[in-house]
C-alpha positions as CSV (number, residue, x, y, z in Angstrom):
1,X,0.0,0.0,0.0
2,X,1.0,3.5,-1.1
3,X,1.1,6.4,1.5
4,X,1.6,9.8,1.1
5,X,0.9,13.2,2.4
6,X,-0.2,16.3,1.1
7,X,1.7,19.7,2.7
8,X,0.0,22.1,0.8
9,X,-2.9,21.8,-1.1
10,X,-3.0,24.6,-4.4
11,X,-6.4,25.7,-5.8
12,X,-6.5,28.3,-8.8
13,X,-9.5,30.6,-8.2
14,X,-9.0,33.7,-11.0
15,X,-6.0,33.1,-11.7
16,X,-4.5,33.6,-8.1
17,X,-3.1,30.8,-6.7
18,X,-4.2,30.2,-3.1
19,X,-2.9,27.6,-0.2
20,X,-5.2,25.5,1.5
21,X,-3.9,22.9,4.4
22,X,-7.2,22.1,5.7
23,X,-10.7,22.8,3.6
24,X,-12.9,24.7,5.5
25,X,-16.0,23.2,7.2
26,X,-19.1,24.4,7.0
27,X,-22.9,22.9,8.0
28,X,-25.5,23.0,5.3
29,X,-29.0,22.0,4.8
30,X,-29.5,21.5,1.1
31,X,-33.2,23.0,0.1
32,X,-34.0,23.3,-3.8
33,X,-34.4,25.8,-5.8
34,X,-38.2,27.4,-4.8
35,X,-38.0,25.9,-1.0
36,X,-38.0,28.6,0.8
37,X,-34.3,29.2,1.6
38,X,-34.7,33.2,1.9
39,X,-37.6,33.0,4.3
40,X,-36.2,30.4,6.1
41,X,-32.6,32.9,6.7
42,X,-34.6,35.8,7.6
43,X,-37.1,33.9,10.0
44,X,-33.5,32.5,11.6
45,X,-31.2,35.0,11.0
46,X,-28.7,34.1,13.9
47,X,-27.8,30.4,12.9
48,X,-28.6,30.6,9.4
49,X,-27.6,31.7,6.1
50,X,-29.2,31.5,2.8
51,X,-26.5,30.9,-0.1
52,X,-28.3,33.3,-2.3
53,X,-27.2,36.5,-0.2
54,X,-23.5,35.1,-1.0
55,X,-23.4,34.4,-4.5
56,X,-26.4,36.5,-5.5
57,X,-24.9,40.0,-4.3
58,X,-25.3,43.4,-6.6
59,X,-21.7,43.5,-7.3
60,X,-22.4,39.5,-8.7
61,X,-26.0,39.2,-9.7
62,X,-25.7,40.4,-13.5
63,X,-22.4,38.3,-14.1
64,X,-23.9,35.0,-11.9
65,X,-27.2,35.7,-14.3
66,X,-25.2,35.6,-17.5
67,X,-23.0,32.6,-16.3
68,X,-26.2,30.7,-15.1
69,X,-28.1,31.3,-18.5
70,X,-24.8,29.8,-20.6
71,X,-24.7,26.9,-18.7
72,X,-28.3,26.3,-18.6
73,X,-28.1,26.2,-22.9
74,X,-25.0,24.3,-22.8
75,X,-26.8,21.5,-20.3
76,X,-29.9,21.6,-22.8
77,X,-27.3,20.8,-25.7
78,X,-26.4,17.5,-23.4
79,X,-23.3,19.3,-21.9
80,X,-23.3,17.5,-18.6
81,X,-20.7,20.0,-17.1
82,X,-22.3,22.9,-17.8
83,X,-22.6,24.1,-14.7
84,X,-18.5,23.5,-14.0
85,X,-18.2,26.9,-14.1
86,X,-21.5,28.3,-12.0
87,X,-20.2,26.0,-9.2
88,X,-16.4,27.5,-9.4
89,X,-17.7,30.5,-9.3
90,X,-20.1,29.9,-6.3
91,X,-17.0,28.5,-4.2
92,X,-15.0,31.4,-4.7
93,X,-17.6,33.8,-3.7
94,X,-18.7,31.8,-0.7
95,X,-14.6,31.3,-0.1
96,X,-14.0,35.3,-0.2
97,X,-17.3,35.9,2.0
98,X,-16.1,33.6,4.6
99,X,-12.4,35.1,4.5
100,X,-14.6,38.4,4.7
101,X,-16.2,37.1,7.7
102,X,-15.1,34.1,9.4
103,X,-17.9,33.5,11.7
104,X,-20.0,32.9,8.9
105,X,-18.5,29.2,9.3
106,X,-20.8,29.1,12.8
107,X,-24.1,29.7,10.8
108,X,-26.1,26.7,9.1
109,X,-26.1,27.4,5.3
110,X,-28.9,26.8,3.1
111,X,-27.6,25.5,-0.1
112,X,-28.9,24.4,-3.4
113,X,-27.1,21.4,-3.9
114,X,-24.2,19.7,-2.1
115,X,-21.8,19.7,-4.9
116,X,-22.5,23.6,-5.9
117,X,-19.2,25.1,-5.1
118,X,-17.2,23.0,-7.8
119,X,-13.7,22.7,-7.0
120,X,-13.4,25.0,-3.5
121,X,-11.7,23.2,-0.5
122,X,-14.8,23.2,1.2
123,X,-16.1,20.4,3.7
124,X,-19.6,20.2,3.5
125,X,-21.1,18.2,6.2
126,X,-25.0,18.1,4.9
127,X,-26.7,17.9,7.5
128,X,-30.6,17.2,5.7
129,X,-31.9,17.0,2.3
130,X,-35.6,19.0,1.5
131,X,-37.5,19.9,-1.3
132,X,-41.2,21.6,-1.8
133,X,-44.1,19.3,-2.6
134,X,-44.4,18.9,-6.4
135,X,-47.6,21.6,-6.1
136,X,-46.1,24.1,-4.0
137,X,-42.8,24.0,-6.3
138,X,-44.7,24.9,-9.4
139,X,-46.5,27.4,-8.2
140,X,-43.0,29.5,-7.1
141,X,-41.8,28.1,-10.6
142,X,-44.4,29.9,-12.5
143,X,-44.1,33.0,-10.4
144,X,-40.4,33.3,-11.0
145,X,-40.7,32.7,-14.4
146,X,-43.2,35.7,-15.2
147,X,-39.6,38.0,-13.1
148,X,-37.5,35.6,-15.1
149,X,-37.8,32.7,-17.4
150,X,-34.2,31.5,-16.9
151,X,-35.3,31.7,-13.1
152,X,-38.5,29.6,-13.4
153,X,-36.4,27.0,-15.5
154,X,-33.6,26.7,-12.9
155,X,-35.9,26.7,-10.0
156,X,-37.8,23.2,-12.0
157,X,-34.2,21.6,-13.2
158,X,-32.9,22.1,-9.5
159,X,-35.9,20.7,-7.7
160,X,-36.2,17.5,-10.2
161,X,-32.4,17.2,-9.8
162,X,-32.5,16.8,-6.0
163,X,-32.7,13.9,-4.2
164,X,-34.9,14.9,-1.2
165,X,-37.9,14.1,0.9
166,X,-40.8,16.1,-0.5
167,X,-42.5,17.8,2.1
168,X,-44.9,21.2,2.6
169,X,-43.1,24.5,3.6
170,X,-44.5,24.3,7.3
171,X,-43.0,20.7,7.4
172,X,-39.5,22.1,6.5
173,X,-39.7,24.9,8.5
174,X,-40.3,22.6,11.3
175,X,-37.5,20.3,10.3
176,X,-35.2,23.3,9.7
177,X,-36.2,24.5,13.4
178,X,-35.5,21.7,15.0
179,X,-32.4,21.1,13.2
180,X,-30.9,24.9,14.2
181,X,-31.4,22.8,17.9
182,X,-29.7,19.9,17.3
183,X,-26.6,21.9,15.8
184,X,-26.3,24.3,18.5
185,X,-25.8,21.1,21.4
186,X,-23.3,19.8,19.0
């Protein structure tokens, strides 16, 4: 058997090169696309944190918007890495927030998907997995797309994407609740 270690890990984020020993740990509840992630941040402001405010900022929106609707016609064409570059993206915005603000590490984030931050040294310990009920998710679908059509489509390909336990927004907020409990005697 082989053994080695690794001294330094190297990531490439914008063309900076950037030194890693350990990734950085974070807690997450993965809710799709439509869930309720927003609502859920702002009812629990102190232990949690909706992904959106991070990767959705003004200074990011526009770009994040354009990025998003590329790799949403590439994925349509059968590109099955289309979103390689959304998820980069994501992990070096949620990287430069954190380095911004280490305690956001402490919070619970709400994320779309555990694998949304591409290549980042991030440890994501997923702590639950939830997703609308099929009604409730076209409804916000429909909604989003008369703001957006690329936002109505993205909220549907997430949800159907996600393996979760369907379940009404008063369920999850209930879940969410009592999982803001658990993580604060841990």
């Amino acid at each position: 058997m082989l053994k080695f270690k690794v001294k330094n890990l190297h990531f490439l984020y914008g063309g900076k090169k950037e030194i890693h020993k350990n990734p950085i740990k974070i807690n997450a509840i993965v809710l799709s696309s439509g869930t309720g992630k927003t609502t859920l941040a702002n009812t629990f402001s102190d232990n949690l944190i909706d992904i959106d405010s991070i990767v959705h900022t003004p200074t990011t929106k526009k770009y994040m918007k354009l990025l998003r609707r590329k790799a949403l016609i590439s994925y349509k064409k059968g590109n099955k890495n289309a979103f390689d570059k959304v998820n980069n993206m994501n992990g070096k915005l949620l990287l430069d927030a954190i380095k911004k603000k280490p305690n956001l590490v402490k919070k619970i984030f709400l994320i779309h998907t555990s694998t949304m931050f591409g290549n980042a040294p991030l440890k994501i310990n997923v702590i639950d997995s939830l997703k609308s009920t099929k009604n409730e998710i076209i409804k916000v679908a429909n909604k989003r797309k008369k703001i957006d059509p690329l936002w109505g489509e993205l909220t549907i390909k997430n949800w159907l994407e996600l393996n979760a336990k369907k379940l009404n927004y008063k369920s999850i907020k209930k879940i969410v609740s009592n999982l803001i409990m658990l993580n604060k005697q841990n």
